[in-house]
N, C-alpha and C positions, 0 to 999 in steps of 0.2 A: 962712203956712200955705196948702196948695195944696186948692181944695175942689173936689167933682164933685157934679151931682146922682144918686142913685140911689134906686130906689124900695124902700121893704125890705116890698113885700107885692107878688113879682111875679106876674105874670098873664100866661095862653097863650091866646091865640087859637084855636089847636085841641086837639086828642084829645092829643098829647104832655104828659106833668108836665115843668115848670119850676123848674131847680136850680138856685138863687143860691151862688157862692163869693163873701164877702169878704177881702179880704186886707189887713192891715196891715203897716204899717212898725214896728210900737211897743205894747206894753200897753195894749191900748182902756181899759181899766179907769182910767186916768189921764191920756189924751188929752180933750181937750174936744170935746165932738161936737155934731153938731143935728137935734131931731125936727121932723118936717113935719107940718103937720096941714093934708092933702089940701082939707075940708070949708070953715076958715078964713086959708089959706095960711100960718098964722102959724109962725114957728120961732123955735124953742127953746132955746137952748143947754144942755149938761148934761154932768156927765162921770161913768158910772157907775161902779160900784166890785162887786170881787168877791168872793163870800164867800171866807175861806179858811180 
């Protein structure tokens, strides 16, 4: 599994709004993923699911 860091609360240093695209390869919904917690650097694994 190929991992990157990315922030998913991003922030602009100036007057411009800041657009995030993520893209996947595959059903996030069923991939295992990880939360960061900025405060206690701790991560998380998890894998969400979607209503249907």
């Amino acid at each position: 599994m190929r991992s990157c860091r990315v922030s998913a609360s991003p922030e602009s240093s100036g007057a411009e709004p800041v657009i995030g695209i993520h893209v996947y390869g595959a059903d996030i919904g069923t991939l295992p993923r990880r939360s960061y917690d900025p405060e206690t650097g701790a991560v998380h694994w998890f894998t969400s699911t979607w209503a249907r």
